[in-house]
N, C-alpha and C positions, 0 to 999 in steps of 0.2 A: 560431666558432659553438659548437665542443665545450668551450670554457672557459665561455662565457657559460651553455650548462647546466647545467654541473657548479655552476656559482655561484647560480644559480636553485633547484636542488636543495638548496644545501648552508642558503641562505635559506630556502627552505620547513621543512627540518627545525629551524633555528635557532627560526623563529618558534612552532612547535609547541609545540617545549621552552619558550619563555619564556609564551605567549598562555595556553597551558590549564594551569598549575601556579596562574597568576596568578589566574584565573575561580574554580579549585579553591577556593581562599585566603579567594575569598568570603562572608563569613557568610551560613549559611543555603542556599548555593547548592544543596549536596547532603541535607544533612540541616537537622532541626529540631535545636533544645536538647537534648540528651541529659537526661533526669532517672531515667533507672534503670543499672545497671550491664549488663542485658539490652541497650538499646538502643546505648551503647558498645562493646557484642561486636558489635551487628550493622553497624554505623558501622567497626567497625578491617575486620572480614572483607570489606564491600563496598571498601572503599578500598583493602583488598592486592589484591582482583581489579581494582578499574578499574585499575591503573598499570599491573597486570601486562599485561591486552587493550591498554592504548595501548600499552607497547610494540609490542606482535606488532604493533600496527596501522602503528604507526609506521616498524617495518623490512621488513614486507608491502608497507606501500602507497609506500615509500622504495625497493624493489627496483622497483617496478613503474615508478615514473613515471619511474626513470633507464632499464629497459630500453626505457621508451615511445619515450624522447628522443635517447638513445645509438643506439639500433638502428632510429631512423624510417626510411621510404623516402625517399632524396635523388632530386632529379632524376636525377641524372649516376651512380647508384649502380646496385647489381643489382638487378633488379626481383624475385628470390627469393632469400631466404636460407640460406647452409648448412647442408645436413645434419648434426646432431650428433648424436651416439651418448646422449650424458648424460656425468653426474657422478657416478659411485658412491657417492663423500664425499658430497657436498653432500646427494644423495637420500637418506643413511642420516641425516645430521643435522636434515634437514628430517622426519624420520619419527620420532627419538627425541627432538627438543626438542619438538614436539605431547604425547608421550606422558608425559612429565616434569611438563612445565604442568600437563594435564589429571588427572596422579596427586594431585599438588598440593593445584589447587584441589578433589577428591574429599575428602580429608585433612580442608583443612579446613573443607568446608562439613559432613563429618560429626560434626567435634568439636562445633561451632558448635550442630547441630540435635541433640546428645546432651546437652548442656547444657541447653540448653531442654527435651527431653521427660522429661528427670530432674531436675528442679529441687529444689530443699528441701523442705521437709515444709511445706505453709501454714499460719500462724500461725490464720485463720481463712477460711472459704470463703464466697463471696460464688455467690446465683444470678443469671447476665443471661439476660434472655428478651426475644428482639426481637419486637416486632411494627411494623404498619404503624400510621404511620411514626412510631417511638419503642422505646427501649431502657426495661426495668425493671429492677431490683434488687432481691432480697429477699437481708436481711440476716439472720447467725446470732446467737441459737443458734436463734430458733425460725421464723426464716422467715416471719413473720407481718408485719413492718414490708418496707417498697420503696419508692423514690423514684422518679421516671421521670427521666430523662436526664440526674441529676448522680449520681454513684457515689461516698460517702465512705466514706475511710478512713486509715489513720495511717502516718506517714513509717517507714521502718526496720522495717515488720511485713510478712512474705510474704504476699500477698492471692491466695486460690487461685480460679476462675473456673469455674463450671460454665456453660456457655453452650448455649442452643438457643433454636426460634424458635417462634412458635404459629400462624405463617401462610405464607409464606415465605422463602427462603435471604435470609438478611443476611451483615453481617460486621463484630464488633465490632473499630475502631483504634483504639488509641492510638499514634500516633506518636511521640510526647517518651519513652513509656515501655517500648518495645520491641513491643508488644502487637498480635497481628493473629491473629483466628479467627472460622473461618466460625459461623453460628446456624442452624442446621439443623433444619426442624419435624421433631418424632419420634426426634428423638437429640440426644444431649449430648455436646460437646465439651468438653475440659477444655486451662487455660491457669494462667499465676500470674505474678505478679509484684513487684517491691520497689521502691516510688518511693525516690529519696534523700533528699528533704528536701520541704516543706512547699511549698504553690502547688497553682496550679490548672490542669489539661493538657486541652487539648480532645481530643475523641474523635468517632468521623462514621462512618459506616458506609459499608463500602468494596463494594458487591456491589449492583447496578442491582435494588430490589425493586419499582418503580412510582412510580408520579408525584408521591407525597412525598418519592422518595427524597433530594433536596437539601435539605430539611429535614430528614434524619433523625441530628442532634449532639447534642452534648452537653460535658459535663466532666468530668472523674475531680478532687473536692477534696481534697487530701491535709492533715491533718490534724498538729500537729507532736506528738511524742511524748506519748499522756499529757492532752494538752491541753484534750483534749473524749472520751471512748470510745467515746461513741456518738453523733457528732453528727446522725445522721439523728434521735435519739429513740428514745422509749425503745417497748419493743416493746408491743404491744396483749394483752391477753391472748386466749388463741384465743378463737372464738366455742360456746357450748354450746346442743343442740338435747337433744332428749328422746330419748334411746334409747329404740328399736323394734326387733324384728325383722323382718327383711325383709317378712314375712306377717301381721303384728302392725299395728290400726290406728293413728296418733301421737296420743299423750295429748295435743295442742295442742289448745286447747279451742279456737282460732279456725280449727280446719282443717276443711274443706269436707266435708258430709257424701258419702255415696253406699253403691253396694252392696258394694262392696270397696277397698280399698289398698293398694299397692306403693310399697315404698321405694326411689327410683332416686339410686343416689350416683354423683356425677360426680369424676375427678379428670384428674390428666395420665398418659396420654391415656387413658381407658375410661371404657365403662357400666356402672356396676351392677344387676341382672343384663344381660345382652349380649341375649341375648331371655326374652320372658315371653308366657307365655298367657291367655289370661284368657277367659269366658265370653262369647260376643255379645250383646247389647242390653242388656247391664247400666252402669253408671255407675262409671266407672274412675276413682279418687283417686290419681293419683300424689306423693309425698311426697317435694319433691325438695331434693337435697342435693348442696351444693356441698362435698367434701373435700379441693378441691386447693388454691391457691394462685391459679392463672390464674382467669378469669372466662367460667365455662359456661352453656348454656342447652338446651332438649330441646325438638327437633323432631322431628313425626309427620306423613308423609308417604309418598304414592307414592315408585317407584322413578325416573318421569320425574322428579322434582322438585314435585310438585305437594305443597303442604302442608295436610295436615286440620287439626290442635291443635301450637300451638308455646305457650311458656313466658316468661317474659323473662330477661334476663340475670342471672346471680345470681355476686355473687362471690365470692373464697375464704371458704368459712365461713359463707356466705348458705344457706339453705334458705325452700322456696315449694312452691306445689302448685299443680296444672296437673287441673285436672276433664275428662276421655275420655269423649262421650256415644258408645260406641259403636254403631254399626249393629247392626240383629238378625239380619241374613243373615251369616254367617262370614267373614269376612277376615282380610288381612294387612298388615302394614305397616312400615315401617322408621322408628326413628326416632336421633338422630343429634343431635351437638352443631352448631350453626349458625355458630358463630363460626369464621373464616375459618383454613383450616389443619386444624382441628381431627378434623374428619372423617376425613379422609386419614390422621390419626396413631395411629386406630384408635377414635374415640372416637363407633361408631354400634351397630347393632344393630336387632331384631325386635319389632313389638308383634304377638299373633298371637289372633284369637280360633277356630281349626282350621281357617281357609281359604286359598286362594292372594293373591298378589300381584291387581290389576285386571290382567285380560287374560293373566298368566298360563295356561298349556297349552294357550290357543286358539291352532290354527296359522293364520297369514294366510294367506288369499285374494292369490296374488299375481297378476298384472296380466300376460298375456303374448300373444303370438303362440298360433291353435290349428297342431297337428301337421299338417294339412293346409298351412297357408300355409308351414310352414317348410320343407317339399319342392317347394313350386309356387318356391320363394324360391334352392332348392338349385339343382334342374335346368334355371329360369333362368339363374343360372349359369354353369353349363356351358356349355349352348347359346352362351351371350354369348363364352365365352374360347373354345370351336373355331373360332366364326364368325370371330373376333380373328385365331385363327390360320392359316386358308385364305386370308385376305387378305393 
């Protein structure tokens, strides 16, 4: 019986070493095609750590299942086992080969993540901004051209990534090309990378944003040297509006008359001005302008959500005007970009003409018990737990 173990055991370990080197060997098993020199660093660092954990696993769970089978309860045997003191040796080497490993793998997973947060200088920087459910691009020098869900650019050039998001947490991957960062509404995250050669790598965002999320792919085309420079196209020239000052009405002969005008400029992420005041009952112009890139819009509303005067959507470089018949009685009001995210990133603010919020400083009427019942309610009570307890 103790030979047929030992031979069961010494099969288990044999099959190990042939079964999963074999599966490893598989194309594709572990990784995708490698197409950056990024993605090859993180492919060799993952492969030195999985051999190194099968081993442990392999002489861990090789210790265990021979003590399982060696040291079982026999009918005919002791029904408890000897007392042992320990192993000094053994416990000291079981305690410095953990700390060896773990030095180790510290080593180099921090070489690994210094290479990547120090990378080259980018030949040029590309902007990704996620939204729901699609990734954009605005490309340099002036930021004004963007594709949605294919990102091109040329083999052998450092492509630097400024990434955030206009609604919620995404996360741009590329897989084939080493590439993985979060898009984060209200902050930018920075990334780069260098495809090797020419082709096309899909990319998918790796971070549950909502019920598109399984649609939310795309491509990175990498372009061969030279070949095309700018194959998105060529960039648009910005859009020009009629400089005003903020307090100054807009020479736009088709903009809406009234008794005053305010210039509101929107960009990533703020109001221009953040609040404004303006006199009651009079007819309020606002002159609105989009200065960002993203596509904004200006809503006027309560603080519950209730909305007086919203705008439409206008985008990078669009401007529109939104007519305010204000009330004659003074109020307040917040208003606020409506596009999803956008709010939150800091992109609201005050319409005010010297009044409060609706309902503002009135204290509620709250709903209660009078000071009488809540003594009749007390010394009930009472009476109920003495009674409880003479029983």
């Amino acid at each position: 019986m103790r030979k047929l173990s030992r031979v069961a055991l010494v099969l288990a370990i044999l099959g190990l070493s042939i079964i999963v080197p074999t599966v490893a060997a598989t194309d594709n098993w572990f990784f995708p095609d490698a197409g950056s020199q990024t993605q090859r660093e993180w492919q060799t660092l993952f492969t030195q750590v999985f051999w190194v954990s099968l081993a442990v696993f392999v002489l861990v769970e090789g210790l265990l299942l021979y003590a399982l089978i060696r040291f079982r309860r026999r009918p005919n045997g002791p029904q408890e086992g000897p007392h042992i003191h320990g192993n000094t040796k053994m416990e000291i080497a079981w305690t410095i080969a953990p700390t060896i490993i773990l030095a180790w793998l510290l080593v180099v997973s921090l070489q690994q993540l210094d290479r990547i947060d120090n990378g080259p200088q980018p030949d040029f920087t590309v902007d990704v901004v996620g939204h729901q459910f699609y990734f954009e691009f605005f490309y340099p020098p002036d930021y004004a051209q963007s594709t949605r869900n294919k990102l091109f650019v040329e083999e052998d050039k450092v492509v630097g990534l400024r990434v955030t998001s206009t609604d919620v947490i995404h996360a741009f991957n590329v897989p084939e090309l080493g590439v993985m960062i979060d898009a984060v509404p209200g902050k930018t995250n920075y990334f780069w990378f260098k495809a090797d050669g020419p082709g096309e790598y899909k990319f998918q965002c790796r971070e549950l944003c909502g019920v598109g999320h399984g649609a939310m792919n795309g491509s990175v085309v990498v372009a061969a040297a030279g070949a095309n420079p700018r194959p998105f196209g060529e960039a648009e020239p910005p859009a020009t509006t009629n400089a005003t000052t903020p307090d100054s009405a807009p020479t736009n002969a088709s903009a809406p008359q009234g008794d005053s005008t305010q210039v509101v400029t929107l960009s990533e992420f703020a109001i221009g001005p953040k609040d404004h005041e303006v006199t009651a009952g009079e007819t309020l112009v606002l002159d609105i302008r989009n200065d960002g890139r993203l596509a904004h819009n200006l809503f006027i509303g309560n603080p519950d959500g209730t909305i007086k005067w919203q705008s439409e959507d206008f985008e990078g470089g669009e401007q529109g005007f939104l007519v305010v018949e204000l009330p004659p009685a003074p109020g307040k009001w917040e208003w606020w970009c409506n596009i999803p995210g956008h709010k939150a990133s800091g992109m609201e603010g005050t319409l005010s003409t010297g009044g409060d919020f609706e309902g503002e400083g009135k204290q509620p009427i709250l709903p209660g018990p009078s000071p009488l019942l809540i003594v009749l309610v007390l010394v009930g009570t009472v009476l109920i737990v003495r009674a409880a307890r003479r029983d």
